[in-house]
C-alpha positions in Angstrom: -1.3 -36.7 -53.2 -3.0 -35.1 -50.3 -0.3 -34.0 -47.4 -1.6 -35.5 -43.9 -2.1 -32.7 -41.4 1.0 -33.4 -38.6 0.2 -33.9 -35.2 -3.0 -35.5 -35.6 -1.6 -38.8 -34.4 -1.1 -38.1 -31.0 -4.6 -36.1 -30.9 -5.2 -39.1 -27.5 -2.5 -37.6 -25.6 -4.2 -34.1 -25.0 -7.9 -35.9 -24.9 -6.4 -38.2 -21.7 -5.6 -35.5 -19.3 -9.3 -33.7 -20.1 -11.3 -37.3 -19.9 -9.4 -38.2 -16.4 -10.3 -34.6 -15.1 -13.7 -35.7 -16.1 -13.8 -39.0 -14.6 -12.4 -37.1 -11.5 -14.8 -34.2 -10.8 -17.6 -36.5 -11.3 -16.3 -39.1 -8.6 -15.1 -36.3 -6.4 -18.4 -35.4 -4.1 -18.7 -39.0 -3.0 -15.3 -39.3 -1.9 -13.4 -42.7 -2.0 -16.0 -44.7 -0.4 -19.1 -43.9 -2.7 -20.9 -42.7 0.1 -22.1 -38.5 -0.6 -20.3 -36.3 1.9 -22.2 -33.6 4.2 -22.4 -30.3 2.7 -19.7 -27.7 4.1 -21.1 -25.7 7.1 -20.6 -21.9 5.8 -18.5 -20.0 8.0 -20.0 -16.8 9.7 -19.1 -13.6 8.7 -17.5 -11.4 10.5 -19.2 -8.3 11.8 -18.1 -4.9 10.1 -16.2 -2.2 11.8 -17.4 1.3 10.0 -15.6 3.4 13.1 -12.2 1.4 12.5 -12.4 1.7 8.9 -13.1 5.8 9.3 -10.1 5.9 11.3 -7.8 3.6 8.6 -9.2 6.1 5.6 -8.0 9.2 7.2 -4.9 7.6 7.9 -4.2 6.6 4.2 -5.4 10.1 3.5 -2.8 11.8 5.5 -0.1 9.3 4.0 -1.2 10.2 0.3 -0.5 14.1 1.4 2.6 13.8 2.5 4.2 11.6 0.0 2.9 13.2 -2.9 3.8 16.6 -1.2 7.2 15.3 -0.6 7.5 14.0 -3.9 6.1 17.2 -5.9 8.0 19.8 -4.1 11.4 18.0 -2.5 13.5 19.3 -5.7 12.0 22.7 -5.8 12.4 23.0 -2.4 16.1 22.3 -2.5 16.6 24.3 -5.1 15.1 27.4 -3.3 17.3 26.5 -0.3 20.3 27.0 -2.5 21.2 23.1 -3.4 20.4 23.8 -6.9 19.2 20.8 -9.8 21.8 18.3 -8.9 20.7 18.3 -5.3 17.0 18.1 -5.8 17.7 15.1 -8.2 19.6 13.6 -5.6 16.9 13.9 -3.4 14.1 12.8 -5.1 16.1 9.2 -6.2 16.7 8.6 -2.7 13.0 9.2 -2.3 12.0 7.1 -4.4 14.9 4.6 -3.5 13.7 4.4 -0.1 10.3 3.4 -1.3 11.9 0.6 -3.5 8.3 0.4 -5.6 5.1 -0.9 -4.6 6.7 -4.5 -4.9 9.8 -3.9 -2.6 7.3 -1.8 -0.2 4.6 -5.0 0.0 7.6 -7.0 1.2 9.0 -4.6 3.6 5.9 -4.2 5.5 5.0 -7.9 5.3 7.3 -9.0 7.1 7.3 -7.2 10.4 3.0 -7.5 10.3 3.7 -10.7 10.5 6.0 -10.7 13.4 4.4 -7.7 15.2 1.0 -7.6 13.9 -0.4 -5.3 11.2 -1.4 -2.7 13.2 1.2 -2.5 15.4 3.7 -2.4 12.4 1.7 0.6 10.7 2.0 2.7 14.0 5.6 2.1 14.0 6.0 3.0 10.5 4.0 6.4 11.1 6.1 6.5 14.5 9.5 6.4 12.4 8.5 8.9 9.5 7.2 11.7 11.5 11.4 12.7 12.2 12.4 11.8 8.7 9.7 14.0 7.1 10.5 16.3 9.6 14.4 16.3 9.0 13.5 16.3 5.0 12.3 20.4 5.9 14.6 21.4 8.7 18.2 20.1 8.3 20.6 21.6 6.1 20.5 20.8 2.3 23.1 18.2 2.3 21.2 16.3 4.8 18.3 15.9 3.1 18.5 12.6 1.1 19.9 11.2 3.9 16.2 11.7 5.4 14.3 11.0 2.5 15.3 7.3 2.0 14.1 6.4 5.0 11.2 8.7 5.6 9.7 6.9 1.8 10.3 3.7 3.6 8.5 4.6 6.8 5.5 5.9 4.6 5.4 2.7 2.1 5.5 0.4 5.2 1.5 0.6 5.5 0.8 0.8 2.4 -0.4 -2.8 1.5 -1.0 -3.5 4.9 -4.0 -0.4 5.1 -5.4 -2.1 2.1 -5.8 -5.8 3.7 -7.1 -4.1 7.4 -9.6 -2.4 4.8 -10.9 -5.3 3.6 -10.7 -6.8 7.2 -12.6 -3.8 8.9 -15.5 -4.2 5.9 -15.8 -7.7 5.3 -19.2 -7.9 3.3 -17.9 -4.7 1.2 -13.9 -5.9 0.4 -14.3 -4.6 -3.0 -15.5 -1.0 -1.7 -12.7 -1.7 1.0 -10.3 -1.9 -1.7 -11.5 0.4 -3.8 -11.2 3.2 -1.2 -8.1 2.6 0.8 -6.1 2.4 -3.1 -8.0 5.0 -4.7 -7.6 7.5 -1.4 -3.6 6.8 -1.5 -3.9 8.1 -5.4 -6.3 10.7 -5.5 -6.0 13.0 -2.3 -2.5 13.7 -2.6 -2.8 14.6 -6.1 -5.9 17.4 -4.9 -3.3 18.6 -2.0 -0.7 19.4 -4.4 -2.7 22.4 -6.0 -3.4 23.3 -2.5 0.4 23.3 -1.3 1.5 24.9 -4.0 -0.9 27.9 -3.8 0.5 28.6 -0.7 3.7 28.5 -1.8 2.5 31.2 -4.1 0.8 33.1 -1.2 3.1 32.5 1.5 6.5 30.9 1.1 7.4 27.1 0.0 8.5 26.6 3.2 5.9 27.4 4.9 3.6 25.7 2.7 5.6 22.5 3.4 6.0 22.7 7.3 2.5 20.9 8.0 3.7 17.8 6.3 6.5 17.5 8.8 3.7 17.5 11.1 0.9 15.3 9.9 2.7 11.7 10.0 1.9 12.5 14.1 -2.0 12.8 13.8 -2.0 9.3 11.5 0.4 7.3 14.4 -2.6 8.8 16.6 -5.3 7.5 14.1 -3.2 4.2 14.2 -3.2 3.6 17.9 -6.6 2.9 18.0 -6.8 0.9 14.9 -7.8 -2.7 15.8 -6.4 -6.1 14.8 -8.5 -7.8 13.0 -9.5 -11.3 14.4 -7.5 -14.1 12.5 
């Protein structure tokens, strides 16, 4: 005796839901009086702002240096200053603690753009890491996680927010917008490293290091004149 296939008897039940979406989408453009509704007027695009969007990319540029500098050569640099492996490791955790991930940064800096604007919220941020980075390469060893938490935080701040003013600042272009402001916060820190560390070889890793304690002031510059985008 042939077996019947189960499940076949409630075959209806899933064929329902797909024949009232159906009936649905094909009532839908008249609306509940039968009558066809106007088309949609498109909205107007808004105007591109190349200059503004020059002055974000250099931004995320001089945010990529710095935290992949700080990130490559915090534990080495420790470890030069005498704080040796356990220090370094220290560091770097609190580093990466005070950056809490991509997910964690997203939220921190999406709450105060709402409350103070975007803009205003990534000037602040840039505002708030130039002494951390600064205190990262000029206190005393034991100091230095202390600094490092929050100078991550203060540099992963604007980092989804430079992405959406991106896409604000090149409207027509959002996936070049994209594209650029993400690819720019990967790829130029990873060419600086080679840099910084060559002149660590030439010079000292101190001196190598010093200019990132100095260029979170040139991107709260950049910032200042960053519009905000119309709503």
């Amino acid at each position: 005796m042939r077996r019947r296939c189960p499940g076949w008897a409630g075959w209806w039940l899933l064929a329902l839901p797909a024949a009232l979406g159906v009936l649905v989408n094909r009532a839908g453009p008249a609306g509940a009086s039968g009558r066809p509704q106007a088309a949609p007027v498109p909205e107007a695009v808004p105007a591109e702002d190349r200059r503004a969007f020059l002055r974000l990319s250099l931004v995320v540029i001089t945010r990529s240096v710095v935290f992949t500098g700080l990130s490559t050569f915090t534990a080495l640099y420790l470890r030069e200053r005498g704080g040796g492996g356990s220090a370094g490791a220290v560091a770097l955790f609190a580093l990466f603690a005070g950056s809490a991930g991509s997910a964690g940064g997203t939220l921190l800096g999406g709450r105060p753009a709402g409350r103070w604007g975007r803009t205003a919220t990534v000037r602040r941020a840039y505002a708030a890491a130039a002494p951390a980075v600064a205190g990262i390469l000029l206190l005393p060893a034991p100091l230095v996680p202390v600094c490092a938490a929050p100078a991550a935080a203060a540099l992963y701040v604007p980092f989804s927010l430079q992405v959406t003013l991106g896409q604000d600042y090149l409207p027509t272009r959002m996936g070049t917008a994209s594209g650029v402001t993400l690819g720019l916060t990967v790829s130029v820190g990873g060419l600086a490293s080679p840099l910084i560390g060559a002149a660590a070889d030439a010079v000292s890793l101190r001196a190598a290091l010093l200019p990132l304690a100095v260029l979170p002031v040139p991107a709260w510059a950049l910032a200042r004149r960053l519009p905000e985008p119309a709503a």
